[in-house]
N, C-alpha and C positions, 0 to 999 in steps of 0.2 A: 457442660456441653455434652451432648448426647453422642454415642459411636455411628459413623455414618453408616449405615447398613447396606448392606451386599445384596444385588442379586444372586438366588441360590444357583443358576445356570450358567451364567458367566463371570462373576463375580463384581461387575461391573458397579456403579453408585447406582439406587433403586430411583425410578420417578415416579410422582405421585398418583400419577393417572394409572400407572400397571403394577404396583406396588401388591406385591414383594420383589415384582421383577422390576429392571430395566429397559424394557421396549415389549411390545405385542410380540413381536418374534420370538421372545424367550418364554413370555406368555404362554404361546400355542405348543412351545417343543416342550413344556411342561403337560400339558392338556393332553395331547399326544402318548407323554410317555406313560400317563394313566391310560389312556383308551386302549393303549398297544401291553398293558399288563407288565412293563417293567416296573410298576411303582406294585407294591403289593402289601397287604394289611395284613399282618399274618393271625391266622384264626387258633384257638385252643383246642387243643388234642385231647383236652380230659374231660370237656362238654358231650355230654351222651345224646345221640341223637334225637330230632324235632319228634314227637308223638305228636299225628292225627287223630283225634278224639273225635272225628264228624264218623268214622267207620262203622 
């Protein structure tokens, strides 16, 4: 038997229709916390910067 999996925002049982969440609510406060920049990818510092070659 499988572990029943968690929403990551509330911790609540996921349902299949909003999965990984638990309700469209928790959906959107997710979607949100991307748009409003708290969720963030962090990028590499020893990547030398993009060359335009069309100059």
């Amino acid at each position: 038997m499988a572990a029943e999996k968690k929403c990551p925002i509330c911790g609540k049982p996921t349902v299949e229709k909003y999965k990984p969440f638990c309700s469209k609510r928790c959906a959107d406060v997710d979607l949100n916390r991307w748009l409003t920049g708290s969720y963030v990818i962090p990028g590499r510092d020893d990547e030398p910067p993009a060359e335009n070659d069309d100059e």
